[in-house]
N, CA, C and O of each residue as an XYZ file, in Angstrom:
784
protein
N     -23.829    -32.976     40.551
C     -22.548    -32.398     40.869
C     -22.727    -31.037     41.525
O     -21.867    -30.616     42.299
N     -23.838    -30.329     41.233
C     -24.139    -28.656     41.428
C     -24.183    -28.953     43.056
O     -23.410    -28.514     43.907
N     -25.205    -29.742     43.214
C     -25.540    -30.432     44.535
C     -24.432    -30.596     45.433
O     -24.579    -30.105     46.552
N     -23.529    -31.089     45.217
C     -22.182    -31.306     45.773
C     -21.425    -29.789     46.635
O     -20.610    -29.665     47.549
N     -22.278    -28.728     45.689
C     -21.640    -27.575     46.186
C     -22.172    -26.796     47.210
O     -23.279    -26.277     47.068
N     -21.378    -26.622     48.443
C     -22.085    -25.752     49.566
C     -22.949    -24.544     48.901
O     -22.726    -24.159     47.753
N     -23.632    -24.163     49.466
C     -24.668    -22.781     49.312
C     -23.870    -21.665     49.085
O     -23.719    -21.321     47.912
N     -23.326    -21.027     49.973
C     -22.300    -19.879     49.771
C     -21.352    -20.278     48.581
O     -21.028    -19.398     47.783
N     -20.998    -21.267     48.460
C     -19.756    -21.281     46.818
C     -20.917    -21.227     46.313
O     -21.148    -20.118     46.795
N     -22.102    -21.525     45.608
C     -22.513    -21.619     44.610
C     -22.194    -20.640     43.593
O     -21.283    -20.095     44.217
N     -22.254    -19.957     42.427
C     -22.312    -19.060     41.547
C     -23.509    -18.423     41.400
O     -24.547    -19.016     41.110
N     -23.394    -16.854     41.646
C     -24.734    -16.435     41.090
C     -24.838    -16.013     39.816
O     -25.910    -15.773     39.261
N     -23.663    -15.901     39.275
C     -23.877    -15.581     37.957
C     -24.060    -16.589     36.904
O     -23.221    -17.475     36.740
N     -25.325    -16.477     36.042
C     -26.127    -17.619     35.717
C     -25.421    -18.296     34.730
O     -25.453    -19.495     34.454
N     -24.553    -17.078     34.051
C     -23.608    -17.466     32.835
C     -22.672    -18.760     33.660
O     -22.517    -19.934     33.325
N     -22.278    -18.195     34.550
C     -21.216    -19.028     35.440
C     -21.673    -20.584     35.752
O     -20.919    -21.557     35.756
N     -22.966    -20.582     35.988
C     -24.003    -21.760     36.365
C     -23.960    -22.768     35.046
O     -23.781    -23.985     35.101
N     -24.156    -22.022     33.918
C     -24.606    -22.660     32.494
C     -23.207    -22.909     32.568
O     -23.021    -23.632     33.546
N     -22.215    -22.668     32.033
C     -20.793    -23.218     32.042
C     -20.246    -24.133     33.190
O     -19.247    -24.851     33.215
N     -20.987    -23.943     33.917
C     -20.232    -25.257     35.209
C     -21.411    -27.043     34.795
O     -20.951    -28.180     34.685
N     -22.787    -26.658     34.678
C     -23.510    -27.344     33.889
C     -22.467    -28.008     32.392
O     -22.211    -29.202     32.238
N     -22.049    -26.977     31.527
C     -21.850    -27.489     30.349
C     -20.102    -28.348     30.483
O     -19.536    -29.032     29.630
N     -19.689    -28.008     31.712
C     -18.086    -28.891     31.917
C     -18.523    -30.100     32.758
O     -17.748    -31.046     32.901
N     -19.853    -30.096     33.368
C     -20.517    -30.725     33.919
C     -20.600    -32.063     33.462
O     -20.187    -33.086     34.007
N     -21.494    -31.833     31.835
C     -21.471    -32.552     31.315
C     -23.339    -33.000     31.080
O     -23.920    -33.916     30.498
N     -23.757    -31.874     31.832
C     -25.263    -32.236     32.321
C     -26.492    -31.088     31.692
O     -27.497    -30.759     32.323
N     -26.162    -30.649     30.457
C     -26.783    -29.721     29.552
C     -27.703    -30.946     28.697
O     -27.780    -32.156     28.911
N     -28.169    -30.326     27.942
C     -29.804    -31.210     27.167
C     -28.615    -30.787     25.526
O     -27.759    -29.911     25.645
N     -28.744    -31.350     24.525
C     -28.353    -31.054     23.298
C     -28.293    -30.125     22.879
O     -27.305    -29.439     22.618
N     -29.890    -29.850     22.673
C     -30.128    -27.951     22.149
C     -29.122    -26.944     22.983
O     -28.381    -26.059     22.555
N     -29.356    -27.380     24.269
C     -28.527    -26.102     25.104
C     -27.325    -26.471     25.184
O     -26.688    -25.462     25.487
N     -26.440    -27.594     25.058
C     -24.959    -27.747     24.195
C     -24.384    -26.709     23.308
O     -23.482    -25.891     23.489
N     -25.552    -27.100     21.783
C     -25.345    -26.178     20.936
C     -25.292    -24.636     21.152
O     -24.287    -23.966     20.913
N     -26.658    -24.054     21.702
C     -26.470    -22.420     22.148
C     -25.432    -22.369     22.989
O     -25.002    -21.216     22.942
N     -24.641    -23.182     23.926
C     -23.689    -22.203     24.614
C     -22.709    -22.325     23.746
O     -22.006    -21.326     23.596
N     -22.338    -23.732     22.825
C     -21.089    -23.928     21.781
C     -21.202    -22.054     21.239
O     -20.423    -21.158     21.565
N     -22.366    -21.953     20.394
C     -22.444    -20.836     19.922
C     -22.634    -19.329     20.801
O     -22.492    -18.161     20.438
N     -22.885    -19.730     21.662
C     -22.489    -17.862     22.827
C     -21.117    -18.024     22.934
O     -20.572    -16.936     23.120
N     -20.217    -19.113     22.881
C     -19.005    -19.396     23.266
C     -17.827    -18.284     22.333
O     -16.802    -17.697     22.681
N     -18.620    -18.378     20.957
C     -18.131    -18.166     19.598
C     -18.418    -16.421     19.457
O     -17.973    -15.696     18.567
N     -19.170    -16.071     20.453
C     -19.615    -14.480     20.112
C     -19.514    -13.962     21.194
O     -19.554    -12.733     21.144
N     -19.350    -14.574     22.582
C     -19.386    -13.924     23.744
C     -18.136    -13.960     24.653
O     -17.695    -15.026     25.081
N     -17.477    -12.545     24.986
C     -16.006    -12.709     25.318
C     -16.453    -13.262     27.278
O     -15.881    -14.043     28.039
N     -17.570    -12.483     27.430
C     -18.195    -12.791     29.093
C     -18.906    -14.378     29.509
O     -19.322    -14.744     30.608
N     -18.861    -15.251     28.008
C     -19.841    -16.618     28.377
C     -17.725    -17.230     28.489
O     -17.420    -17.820     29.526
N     -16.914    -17.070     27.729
C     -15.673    -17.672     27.548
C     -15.123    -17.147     29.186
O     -14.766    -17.859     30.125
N     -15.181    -16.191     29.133
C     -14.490    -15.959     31.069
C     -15.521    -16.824     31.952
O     -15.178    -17.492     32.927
N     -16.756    -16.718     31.491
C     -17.488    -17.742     32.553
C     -16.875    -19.333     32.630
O     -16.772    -19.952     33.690
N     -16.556    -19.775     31.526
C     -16.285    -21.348     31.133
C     -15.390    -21.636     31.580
O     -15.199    -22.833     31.794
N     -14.150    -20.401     32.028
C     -12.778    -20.317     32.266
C     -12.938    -20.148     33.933
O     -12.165    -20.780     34.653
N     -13.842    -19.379     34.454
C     -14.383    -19.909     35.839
C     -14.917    -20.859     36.198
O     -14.602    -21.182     37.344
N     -15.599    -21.468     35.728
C     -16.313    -22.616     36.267
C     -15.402    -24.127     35.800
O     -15.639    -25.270     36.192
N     -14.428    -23.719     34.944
C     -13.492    -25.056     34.590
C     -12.697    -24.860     36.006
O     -12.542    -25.871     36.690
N     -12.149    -23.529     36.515
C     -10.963    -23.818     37.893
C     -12.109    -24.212     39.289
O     -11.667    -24.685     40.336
N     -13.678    -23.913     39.067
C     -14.386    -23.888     40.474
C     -14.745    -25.475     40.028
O     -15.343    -26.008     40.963
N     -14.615    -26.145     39.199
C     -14.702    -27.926     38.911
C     -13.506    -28.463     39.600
O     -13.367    -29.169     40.599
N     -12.392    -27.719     38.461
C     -11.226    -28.454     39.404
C     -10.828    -28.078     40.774
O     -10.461    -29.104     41.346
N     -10.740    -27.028     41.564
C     -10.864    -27.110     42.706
C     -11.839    -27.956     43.561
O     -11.191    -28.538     44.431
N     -13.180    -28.240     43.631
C     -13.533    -28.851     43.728
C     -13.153    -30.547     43.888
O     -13.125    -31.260     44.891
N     -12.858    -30.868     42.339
C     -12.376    -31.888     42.550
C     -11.099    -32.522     43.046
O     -10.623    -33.651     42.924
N     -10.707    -31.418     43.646
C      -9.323    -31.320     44.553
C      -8.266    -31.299     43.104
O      -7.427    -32.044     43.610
N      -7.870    -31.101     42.147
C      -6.759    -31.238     41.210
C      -6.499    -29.526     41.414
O      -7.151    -28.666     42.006
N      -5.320    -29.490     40.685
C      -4.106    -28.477     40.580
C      -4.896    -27.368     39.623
O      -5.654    -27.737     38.725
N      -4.696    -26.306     39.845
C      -5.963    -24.750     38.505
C      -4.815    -25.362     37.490
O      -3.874    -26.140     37.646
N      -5.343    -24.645     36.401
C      -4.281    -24.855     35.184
C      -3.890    -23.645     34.652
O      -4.474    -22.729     34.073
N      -2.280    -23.961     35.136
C      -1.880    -22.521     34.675
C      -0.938    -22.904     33.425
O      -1.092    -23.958     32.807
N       0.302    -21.709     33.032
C       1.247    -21.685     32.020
C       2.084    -22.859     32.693
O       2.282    -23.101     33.883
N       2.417    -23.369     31.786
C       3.969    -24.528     32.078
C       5.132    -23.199     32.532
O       5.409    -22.215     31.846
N       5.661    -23.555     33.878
C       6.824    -22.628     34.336
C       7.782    -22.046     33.384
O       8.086    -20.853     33.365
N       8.494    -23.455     32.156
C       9.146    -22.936     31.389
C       8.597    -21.900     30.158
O       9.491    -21.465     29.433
N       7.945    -21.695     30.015
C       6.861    -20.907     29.168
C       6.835    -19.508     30.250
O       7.321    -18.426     29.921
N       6.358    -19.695     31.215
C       6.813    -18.710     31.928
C       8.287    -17.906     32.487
O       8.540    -16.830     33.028
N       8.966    -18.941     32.080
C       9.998    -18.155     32.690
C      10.910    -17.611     31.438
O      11.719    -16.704     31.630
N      10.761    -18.130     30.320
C      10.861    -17.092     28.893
C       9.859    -16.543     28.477
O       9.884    -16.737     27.262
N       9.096    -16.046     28.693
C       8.476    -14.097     28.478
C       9.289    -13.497     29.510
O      10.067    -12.603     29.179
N       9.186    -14.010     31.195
C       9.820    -12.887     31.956
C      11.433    -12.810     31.515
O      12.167    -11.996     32.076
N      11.911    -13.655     30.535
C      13.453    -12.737     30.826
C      13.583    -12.617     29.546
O      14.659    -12.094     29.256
N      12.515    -13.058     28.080
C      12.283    -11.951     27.334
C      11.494    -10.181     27.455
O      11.397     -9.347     26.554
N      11.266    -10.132     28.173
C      10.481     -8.785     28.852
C      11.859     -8.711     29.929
O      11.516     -8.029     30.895
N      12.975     -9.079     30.046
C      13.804     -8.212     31.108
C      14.467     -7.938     30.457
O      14.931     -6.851     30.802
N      15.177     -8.525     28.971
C      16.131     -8.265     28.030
C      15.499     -6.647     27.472
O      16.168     -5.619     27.581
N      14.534     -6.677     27.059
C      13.778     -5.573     26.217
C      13.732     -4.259     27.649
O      14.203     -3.131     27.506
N      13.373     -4.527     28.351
C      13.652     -3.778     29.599
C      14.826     -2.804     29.454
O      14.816     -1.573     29.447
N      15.981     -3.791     29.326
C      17.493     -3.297     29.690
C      18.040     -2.598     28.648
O      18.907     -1.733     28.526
N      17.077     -3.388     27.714
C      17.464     -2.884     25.704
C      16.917     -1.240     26.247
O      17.731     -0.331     26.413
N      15.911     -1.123     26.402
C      15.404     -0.027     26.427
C      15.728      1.454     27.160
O      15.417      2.628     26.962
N      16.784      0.466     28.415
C      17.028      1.606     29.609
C      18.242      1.830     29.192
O      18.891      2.629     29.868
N      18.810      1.302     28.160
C      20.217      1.631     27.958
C      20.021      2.225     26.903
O      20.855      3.127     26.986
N      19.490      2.367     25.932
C      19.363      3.275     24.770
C      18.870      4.675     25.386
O      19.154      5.766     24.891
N      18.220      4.516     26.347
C      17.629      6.064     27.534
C      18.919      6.734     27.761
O      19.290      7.862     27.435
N      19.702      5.503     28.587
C      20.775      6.085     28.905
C      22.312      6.643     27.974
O      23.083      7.488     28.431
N      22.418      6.241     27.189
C      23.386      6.818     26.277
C      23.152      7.617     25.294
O      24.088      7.980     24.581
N      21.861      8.044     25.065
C      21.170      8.994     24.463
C      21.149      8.883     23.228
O      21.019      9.882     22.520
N      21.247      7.910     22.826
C      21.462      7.686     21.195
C      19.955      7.591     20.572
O      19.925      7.608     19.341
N      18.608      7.487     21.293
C      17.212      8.004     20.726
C      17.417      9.076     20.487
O      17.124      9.431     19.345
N      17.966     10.021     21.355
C      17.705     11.811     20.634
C      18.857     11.980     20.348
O      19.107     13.168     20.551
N      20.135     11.209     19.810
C      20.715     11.438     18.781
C      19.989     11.193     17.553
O      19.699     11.975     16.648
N      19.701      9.693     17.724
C      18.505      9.322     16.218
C      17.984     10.563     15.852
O      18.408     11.219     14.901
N      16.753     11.013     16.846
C      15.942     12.294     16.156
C      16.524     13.207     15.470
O      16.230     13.506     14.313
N      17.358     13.688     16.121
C      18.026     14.852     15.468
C      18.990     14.470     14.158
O      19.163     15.291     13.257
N      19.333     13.726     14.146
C      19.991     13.233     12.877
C      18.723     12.965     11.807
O      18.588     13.506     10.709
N      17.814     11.960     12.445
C      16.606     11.798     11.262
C      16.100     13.937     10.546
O      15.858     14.493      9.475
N      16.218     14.325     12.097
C      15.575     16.112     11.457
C      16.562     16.321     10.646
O      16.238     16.110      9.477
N      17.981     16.755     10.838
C      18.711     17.539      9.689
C      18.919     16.319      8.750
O      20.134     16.485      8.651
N      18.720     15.385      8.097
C      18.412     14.695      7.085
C      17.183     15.529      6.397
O      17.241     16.125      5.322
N      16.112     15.433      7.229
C      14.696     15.939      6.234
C      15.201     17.266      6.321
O      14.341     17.722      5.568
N      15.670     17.952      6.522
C      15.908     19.536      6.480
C      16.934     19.613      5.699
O      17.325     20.777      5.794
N      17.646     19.000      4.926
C      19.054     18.555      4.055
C      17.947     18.347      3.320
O      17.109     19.065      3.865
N      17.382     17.748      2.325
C      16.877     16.888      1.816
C      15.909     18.114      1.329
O      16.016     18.328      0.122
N      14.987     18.964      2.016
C      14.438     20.085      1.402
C      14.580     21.073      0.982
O      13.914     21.848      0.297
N      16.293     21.043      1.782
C      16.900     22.586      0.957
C      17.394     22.170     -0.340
O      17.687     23.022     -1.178
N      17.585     20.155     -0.724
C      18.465     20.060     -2.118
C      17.217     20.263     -2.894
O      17.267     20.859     -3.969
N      16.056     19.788     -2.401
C      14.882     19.830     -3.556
C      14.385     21.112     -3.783
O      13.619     21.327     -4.722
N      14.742     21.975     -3.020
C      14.303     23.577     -3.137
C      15.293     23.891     -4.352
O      14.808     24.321     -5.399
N      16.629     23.692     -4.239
C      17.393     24.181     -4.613
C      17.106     23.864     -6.556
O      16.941     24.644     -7.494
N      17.160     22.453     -6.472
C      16.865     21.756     -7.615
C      15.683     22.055     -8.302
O      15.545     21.802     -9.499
N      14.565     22.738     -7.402
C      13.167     23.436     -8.471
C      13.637     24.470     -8.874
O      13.239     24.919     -9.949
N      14.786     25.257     -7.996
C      15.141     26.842     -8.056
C      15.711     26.841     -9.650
O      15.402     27.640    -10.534
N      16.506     25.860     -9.726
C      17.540     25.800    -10.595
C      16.609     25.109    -11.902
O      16.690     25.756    -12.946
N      15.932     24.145    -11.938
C      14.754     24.234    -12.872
C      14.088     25.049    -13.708
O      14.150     25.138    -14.934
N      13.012     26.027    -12.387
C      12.763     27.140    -12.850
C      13.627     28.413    -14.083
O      13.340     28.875    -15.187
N      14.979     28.596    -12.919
C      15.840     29.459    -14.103
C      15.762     29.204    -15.788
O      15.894     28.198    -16.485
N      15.549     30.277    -16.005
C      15.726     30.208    -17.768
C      17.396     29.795    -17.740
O      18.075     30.150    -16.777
N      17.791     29.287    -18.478
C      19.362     29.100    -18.926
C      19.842     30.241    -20.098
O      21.047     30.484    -20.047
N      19.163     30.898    -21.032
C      19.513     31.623    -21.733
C      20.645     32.697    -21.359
O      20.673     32.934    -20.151
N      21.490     33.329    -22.052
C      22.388     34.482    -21.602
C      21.455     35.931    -21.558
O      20.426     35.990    -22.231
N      21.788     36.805    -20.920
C      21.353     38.025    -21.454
C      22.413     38.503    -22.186
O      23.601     38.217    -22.339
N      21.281     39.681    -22.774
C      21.477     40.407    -24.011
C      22.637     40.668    -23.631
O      22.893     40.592    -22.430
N      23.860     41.132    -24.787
C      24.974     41.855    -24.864
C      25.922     41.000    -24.797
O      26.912     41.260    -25.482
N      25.936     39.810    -24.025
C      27.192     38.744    -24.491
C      27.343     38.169    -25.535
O      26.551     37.612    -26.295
N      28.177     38.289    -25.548
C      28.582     37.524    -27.054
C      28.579     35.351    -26.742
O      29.359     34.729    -26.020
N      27.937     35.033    -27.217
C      28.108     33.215    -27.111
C      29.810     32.782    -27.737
O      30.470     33.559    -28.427
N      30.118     31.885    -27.461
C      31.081     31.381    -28.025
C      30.834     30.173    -29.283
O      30.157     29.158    -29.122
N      31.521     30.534    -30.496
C      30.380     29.795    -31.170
C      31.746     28.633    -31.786
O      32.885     28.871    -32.188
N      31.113     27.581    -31.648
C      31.706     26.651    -31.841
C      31.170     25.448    -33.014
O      30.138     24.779    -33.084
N      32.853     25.566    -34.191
C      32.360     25.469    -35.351
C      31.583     24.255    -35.648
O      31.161     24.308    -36.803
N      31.094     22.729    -34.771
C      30.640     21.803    -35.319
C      29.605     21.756    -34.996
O      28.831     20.860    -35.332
N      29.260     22.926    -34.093
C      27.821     23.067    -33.836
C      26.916     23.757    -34.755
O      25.776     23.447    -35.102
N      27.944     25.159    -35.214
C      27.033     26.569    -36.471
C      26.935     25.263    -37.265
O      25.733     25.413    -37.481
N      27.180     24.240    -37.805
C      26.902     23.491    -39.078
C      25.899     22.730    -38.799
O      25.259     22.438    -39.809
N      25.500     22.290    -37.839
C      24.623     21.828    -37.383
C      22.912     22.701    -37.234
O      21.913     22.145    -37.691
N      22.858     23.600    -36.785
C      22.208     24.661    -36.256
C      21.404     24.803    -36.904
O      20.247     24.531    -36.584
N      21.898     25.488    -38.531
C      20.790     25.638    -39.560
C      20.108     24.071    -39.823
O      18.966     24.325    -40.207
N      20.277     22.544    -39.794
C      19.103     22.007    -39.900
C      18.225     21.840    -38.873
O      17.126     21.376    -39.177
N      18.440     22.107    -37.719
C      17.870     22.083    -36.101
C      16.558     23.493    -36.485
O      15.380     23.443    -36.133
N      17.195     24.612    -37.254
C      16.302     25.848    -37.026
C      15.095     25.473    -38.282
O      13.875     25.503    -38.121
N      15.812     25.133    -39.507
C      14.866     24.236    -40.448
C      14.004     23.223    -40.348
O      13.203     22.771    -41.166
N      14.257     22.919    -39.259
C      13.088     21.983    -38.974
C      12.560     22.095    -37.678
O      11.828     21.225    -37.208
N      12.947     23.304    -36.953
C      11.943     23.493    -36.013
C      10.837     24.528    -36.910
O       9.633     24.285    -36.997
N      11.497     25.683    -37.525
C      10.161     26.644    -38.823
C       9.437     25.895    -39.537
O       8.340     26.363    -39.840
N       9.819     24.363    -40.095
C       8.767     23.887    -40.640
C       7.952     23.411    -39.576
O       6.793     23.629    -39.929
N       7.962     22.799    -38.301
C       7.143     21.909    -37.702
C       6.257     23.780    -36.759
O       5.163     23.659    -36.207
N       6.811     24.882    -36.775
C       6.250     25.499    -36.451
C       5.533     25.989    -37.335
O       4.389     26.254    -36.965
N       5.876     26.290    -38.754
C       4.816     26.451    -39.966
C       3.328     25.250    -39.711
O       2.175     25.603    -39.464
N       3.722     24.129    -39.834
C       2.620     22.980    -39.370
C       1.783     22.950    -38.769
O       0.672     22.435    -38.891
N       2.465     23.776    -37.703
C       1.731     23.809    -36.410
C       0.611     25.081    -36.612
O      -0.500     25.020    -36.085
N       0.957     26.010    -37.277
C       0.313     27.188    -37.471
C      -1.035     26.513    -38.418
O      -2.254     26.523    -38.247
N      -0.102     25.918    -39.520
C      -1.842     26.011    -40.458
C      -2.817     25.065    -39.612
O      -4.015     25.310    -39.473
N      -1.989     23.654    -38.912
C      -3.067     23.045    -38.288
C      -4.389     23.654    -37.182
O      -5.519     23.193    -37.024
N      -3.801     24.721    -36.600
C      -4.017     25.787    -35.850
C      -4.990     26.644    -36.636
O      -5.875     27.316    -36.106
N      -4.786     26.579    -37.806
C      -5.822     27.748    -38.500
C      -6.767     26.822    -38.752
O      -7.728     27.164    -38.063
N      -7.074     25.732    -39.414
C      -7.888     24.831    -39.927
C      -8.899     24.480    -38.764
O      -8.564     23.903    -37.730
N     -10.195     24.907    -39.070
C     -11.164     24.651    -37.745
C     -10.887     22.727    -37.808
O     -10.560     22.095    -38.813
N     -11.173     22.097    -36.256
C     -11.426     21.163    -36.685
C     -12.458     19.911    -37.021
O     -12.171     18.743    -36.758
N     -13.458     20.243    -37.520
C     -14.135     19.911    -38.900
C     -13.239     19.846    -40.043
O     -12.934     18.770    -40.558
N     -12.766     21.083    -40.496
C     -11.438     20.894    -41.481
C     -10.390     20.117    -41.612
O     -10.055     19.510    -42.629
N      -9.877     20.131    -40.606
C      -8.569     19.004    -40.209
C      -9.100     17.522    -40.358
O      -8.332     16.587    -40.582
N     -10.229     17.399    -40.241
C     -11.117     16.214    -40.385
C     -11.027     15.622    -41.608
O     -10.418     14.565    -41.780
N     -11.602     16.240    -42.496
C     -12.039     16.114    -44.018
C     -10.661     15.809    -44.470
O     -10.300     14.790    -45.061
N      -9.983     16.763    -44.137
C      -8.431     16.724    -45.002
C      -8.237     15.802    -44.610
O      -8.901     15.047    -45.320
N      -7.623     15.095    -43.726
C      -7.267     13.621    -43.167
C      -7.918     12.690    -43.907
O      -7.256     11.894    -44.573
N      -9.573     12.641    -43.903
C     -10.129     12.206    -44.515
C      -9.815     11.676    -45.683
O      -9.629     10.470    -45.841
N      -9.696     12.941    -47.003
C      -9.273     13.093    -47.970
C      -7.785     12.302    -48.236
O      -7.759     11.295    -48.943
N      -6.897     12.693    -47.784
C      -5.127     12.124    -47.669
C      -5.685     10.640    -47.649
O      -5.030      9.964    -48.444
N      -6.554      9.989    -47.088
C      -6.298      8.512    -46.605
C      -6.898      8.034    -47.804
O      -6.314      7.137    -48.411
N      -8.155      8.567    -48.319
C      -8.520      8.438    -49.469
C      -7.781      8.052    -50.887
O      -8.007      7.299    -51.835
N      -6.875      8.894    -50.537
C      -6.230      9.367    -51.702
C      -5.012      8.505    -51.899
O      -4.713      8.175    -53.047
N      -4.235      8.086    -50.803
C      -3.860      6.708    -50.610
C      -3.906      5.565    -50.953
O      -3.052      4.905    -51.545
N      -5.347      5.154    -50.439
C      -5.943      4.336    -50.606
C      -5.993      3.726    -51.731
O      -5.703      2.548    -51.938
N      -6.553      4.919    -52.872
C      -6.647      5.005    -54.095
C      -4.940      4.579    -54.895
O      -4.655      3.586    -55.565
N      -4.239      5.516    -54.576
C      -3.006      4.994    -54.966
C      -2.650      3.525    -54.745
O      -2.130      2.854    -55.637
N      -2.921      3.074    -53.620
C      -2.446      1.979    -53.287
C      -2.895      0.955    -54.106
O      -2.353     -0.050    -54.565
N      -4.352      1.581    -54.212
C      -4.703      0.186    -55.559
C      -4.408      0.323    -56.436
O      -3.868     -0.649    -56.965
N      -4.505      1.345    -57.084
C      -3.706      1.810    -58.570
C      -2.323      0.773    -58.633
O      -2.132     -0.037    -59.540
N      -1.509      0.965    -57.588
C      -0.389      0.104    -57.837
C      -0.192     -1.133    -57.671
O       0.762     -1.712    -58.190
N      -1.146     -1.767    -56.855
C      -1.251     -3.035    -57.384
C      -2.054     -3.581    -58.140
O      -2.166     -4.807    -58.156
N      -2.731     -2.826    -58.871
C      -3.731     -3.440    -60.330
C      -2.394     -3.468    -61.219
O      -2.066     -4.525    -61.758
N      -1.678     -2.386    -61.360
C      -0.323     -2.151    -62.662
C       0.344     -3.458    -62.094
O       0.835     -4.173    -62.967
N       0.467     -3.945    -60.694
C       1.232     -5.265    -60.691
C       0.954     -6.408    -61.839
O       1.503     -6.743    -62.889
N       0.156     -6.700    -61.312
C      -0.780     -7.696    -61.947
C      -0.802     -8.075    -62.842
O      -0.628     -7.239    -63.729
N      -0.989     -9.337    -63.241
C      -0.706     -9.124    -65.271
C      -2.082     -9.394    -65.178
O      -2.856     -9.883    -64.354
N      -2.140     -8.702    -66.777
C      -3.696     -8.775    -67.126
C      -4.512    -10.092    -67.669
O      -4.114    -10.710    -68.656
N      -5.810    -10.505    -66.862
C      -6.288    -11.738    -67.067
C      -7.189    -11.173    -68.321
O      -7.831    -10.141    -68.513
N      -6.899    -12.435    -69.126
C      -7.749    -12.503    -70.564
C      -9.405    -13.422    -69.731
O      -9.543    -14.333    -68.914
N     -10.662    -12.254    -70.767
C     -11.983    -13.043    -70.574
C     -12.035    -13.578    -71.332
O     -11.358    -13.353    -72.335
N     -12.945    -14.645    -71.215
C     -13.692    -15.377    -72.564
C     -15.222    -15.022    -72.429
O     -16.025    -15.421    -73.273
């Protein structure tokens, strides 16, 4: 078939040669396989195969193979829609409306979170010299809220003093001691078994 081809068409590019050979039909096995596999790793052996398939069919006088028209003619008037989408959003300016609306959003948005650490931060307490308004179902309340924050702050102190090695043992000890109770009270369950 190579034979068939005037001198000047021939291909000099060898890749081009091996692919007109392999559509040919006139490759040896082994060299089947290596071009199957250059096929699989090489983007320059696949453009060769893709040349030498249109320099076959020309040759053999048939039609190149292109896209089916209708295939072609929806991308071009999907790509003219997106076109027009595009030149008209240019033109009514509603992209750099977007922007600027997206900016004073994030610039809204950092003055509330500024505001909201600001207001965080603040102590809430009154200063000195006002008088609170004291409201009676709360004073009744108050003293067990302050009673049991002095004890859990008493707690907190001795745990605080007790190295901990100390805090250890004592724990230790308490579970022990438990423990002990616990059996104590269920031996007194128990009725007592007679030995022989």
């Amino acid at each position: 078939m190579l034979e068939d081809i005037p001198c000047e068409e021939q291909p000099e590019d060898p890749l081009v040669l091996q692919a007109m050979l392999y559509v040919s039909g006139e490759l040896e096995p082994e060299q089947i396989a290596d071009f199957e596999r250059l096929l699989g790793e090489d983007q320059a052996v696949r453009d060769a195969l893709c040349r030498a398939v249109e320099l076959v069919q020309t040759l053999n006088g048939q039609e190149s193979a292109g896209p089916d028209p209708a295939i072609r003619a929806r991308v071009s008037r999907r790509l003219r829609q997106r076109r027009r989408h595009r030149l008209a959003l240019a033109d009514s300016g509603s992209s750099t409306n977007a922007a600027l609306w997206s900016v004073m959003g994030a610039a809204i948005a950092v003055v509330v979170m500024l505001a909201l650490s600001h207001m965080a931060m603040t102590p809430t307490t009154t200063p000195p010299g006002t008088a609170q308004s004291v409201n009676p179902t709360t004073s009744r309340e108050e003293p067990a809220v302050a009673d049991d924050e002095e004890k859990t702050a008493e707690m907190a102190n001795v745990w605080a003093d007790l190295h901990s090695s100390d805090r250890l043992e004592k724990v230790v000890r308490e579970e022990e001691l438990r423990r002990k109770l616990r059996l104590a009270r269920t031996d007194d369950r128990r009725p007592p078994t007679s030995k022989n």
